[in-house]
N, C-alpha and C positions, 0 to 999 in steps of 0.2 A: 808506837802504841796505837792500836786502833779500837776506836769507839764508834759501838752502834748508838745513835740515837731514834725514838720514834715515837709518833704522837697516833692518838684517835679521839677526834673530838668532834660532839654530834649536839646538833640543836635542833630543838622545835623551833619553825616557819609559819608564825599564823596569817600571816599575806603577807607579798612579794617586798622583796629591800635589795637594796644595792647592799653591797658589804665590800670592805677591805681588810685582808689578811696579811698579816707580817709572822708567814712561819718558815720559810725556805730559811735555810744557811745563809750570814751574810758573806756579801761576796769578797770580801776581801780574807776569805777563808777558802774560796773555792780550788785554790790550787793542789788544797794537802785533801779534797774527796777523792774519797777512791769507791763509791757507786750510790746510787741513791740520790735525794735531794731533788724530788719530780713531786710537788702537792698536787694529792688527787682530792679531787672534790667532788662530791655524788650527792643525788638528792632520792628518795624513796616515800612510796604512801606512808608507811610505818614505819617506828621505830627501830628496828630489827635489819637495818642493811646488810648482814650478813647472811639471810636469811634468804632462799633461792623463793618463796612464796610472794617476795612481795618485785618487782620490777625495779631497777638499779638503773640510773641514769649519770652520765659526765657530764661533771656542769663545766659550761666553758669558762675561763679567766683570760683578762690578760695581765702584762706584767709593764710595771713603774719600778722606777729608783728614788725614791722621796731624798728629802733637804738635806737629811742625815746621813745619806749613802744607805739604806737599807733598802733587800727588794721587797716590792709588793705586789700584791693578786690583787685586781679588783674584778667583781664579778655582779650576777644578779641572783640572790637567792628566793626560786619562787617556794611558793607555799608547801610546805612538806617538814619532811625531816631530812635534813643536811648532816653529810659529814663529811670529815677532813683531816686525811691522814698522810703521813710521809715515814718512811724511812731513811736512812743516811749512815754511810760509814766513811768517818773522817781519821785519815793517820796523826792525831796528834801528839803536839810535843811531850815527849818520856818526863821532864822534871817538873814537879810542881812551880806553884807561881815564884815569880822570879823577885827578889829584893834589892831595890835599887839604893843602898845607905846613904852614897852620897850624889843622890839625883838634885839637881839645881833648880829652884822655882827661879821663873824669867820675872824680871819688869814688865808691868803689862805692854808697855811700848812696844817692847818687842816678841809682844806675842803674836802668830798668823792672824789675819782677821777672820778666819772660819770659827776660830776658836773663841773669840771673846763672848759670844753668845752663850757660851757656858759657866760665864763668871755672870748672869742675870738671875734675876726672879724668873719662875717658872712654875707652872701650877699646884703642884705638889712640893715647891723650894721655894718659900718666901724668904729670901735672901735678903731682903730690906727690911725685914723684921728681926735679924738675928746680929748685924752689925758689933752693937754691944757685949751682945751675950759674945758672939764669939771673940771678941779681943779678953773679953775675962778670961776666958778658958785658957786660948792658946798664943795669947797675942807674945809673950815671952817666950815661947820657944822657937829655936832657932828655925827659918823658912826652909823650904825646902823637903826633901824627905820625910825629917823627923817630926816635924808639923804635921803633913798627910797623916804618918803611921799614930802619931798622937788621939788625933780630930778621931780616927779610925776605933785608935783600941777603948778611944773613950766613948763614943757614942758601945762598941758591942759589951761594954761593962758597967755601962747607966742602963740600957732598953732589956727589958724581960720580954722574953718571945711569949707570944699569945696569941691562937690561933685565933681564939674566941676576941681577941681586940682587934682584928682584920676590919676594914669598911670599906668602902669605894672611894670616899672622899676625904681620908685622913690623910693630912698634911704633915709638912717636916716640924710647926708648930704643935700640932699634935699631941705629936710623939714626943715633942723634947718636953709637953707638960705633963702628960700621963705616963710615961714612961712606960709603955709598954708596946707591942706592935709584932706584927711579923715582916720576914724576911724584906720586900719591898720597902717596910717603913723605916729602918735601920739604914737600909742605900739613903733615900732621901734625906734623912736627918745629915749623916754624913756629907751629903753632897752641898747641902746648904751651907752646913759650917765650913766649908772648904771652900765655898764660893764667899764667903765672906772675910776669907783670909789672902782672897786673889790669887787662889789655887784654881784655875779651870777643872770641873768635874762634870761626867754626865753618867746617864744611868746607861745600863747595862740590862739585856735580858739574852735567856739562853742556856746550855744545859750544863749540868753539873752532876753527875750521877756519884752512886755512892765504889766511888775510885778504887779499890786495893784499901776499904774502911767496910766496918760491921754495915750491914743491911739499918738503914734509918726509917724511912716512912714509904708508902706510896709516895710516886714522883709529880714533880711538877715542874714547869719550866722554871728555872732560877733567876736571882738577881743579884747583880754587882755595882762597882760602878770604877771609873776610872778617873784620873787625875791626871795634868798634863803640867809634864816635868823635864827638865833635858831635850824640850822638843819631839818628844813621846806619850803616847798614852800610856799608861799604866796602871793595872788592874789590883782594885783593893776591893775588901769585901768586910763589913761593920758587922754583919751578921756571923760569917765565918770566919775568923781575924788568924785564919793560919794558912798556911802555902795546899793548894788543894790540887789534885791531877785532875784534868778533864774535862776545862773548862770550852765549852764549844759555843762560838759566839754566833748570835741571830740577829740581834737589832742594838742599836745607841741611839740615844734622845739624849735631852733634854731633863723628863722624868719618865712616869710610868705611862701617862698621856700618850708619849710621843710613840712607843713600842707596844700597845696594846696589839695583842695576838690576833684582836676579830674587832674591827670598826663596823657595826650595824645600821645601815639610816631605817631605822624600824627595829621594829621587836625582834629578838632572836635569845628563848628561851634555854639556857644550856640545860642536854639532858644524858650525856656523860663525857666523863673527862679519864683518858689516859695517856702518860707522857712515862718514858723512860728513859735511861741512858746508861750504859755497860759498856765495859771492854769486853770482848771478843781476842782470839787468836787466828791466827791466819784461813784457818779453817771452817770460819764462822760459829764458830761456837763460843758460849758464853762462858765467860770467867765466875765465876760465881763470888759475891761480897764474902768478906771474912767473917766468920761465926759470930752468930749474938744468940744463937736461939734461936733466931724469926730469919729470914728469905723472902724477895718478892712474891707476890702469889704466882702461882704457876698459870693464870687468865689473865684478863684484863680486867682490871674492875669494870664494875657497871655503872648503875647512874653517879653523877658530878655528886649527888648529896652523901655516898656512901663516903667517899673520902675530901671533899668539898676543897681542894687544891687552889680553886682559883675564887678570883673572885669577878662575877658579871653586874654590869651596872643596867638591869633590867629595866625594860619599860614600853609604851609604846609609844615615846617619843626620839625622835633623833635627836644624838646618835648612843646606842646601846653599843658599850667597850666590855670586852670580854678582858680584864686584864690578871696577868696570870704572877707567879713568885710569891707567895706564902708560904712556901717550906722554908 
């Protein structure tokens, strides 16, 4: 099954920052691309980089492998308006996600030590706050699989999605007191109580389009998260709690911190956002989602605020995180 992925995402520059970008495919995906996966970066006087009136510049990057195995761009973005887009066509796996019923949680003893770092507190996982709570919940049912898928369907049938409860600084605390949040806050919540039950979990970002399902919203980069079981990672999702095609992975942390799509040391105002993801047939053409009435729009949206997908932690102080998963 082959899926295009492709982003265009442009910011106002009011003076010069370094920046770091985590949007390229991760690499341990890189074998199933079949073309694409080259982030271009351009900078322009105006808004309008598609526009032959205004001068189009490549901004140079180079490339890192940060702690988590993710790649990254770092670059210098001067004063201007920035933008940065990629395409990508990956043959991914035909069956949706896979269930593992009887995958084994290990003793921590003998867990890799790469991994223990994901059973800790973490910015957005206050794991040392949740101790309690989570032995109420799940501490009786049996470890292993049926614990994750627990943790899992019980946080996506407590949280009420709400776009309008989105913030930059809401925690897995949060969410477990207000109960509401989007897509992002559901991983978190989840990944706390799972770390609280000596389940290693980290988050997840990256695409998920609307697979062989009705047309849903304008797109955004998505969010999952995985648990490590049998000696494997394993991909669960509190927001989506059902097996989904076309999940195409970009980054792993920690939390949303650690995969922020735009690290900014300065200001970097977003002034639009578009992200998609579709299957295609051999031919390059698009599959089109199954009937609801509505289809993606035939353009690209325009400014971030017409469909406000993500969310920026603005400012002019460092570091401004553009971090993305509210659908």
């Amino acid at each position: 099954m082959l899926i295009l992925s492709e982003f265009d995402i442009r910011f106002e520059i009011p003076a010069p920052a370094a920046m770091v970008a985590v949007l390229h495919l991760h690499p341990s995906i890189e074998s199933r691309l079949r073309a694409g996966n080259e982030l271009l970066i351009e900078r322009s006087t105006a808004d309008v980089p598609d526009s032959t009136d205004h001068r189009r510049t490549v901004v140079p990057y180079s490339e890192y492998v940060d702690s988590f195995g993710n790649r990254c761009a770092r670059f210098i973005a001067r004063a201007g308006y920035l933008r940065l887009s990629n395409t990508s066509v990956i043959d991914a796996d035909p069956e949706p996600d896979r269930i593992y019923a009887h995958a084994l949680q290990a003793p921590i003893e003998n867990l890799p030590s790469e991994v223990l770092q994901f059973l800790l507190p973490s910015r957005y996982c206050e794991a040392d706050r949740f101790a309690g709570i989570s032995q109420d919940l799940f501490g009786s049912i049996p470890p292993g699989w049926n614990r994750a898928v627990a943790i899992r369907d019980w946080v996506h049938e407590t949280v009420i999605f709400n776009y309008n409860a989105a913030r930059p600084t809401k925690t897995a605390m949060d969410v477990f007191t207000e109960r509401t949040g989007v897509c992002r806050d559901f991983q978190h919540l989840a990944i706390t109580l799972s770390r609280c039950q000596n389940i290693p979990a980290r988050y997840v970002t990256g695409y998920i389009g609307d697979i062989r399902l009705p047309y849903s919203d304008p797109g955004d980069f998505s969010a999952w998260y995985q648990v490590f079981l049998d000696g494997q990672w394993m991909d669960l999702d509190a927001r989506h709690n059902y097996p989904r095609l076309g999940r195409i992975l970009v980054a792993t942390g920690r939390d949303a911190a650690d995969v922020a799509i735009t690290t900014s040391f300065g200001a970097a105002y977003l002034t639009h956002f578009y992200v998609e993801s579709c299957e295609i047939d051999s031919a390059g053409n698009r599959i089109p989602s199954l009937p609801t009435g509505t289809q993606p729009p035939a353009s690209r949206p325009g400014p971030a605020s017409a469909v406000t997908p993500t969310q920026t932690n603005s400012g002019e102080f460092s570091p401004t995180q553009t971090q993305s998963a509210t659908s």
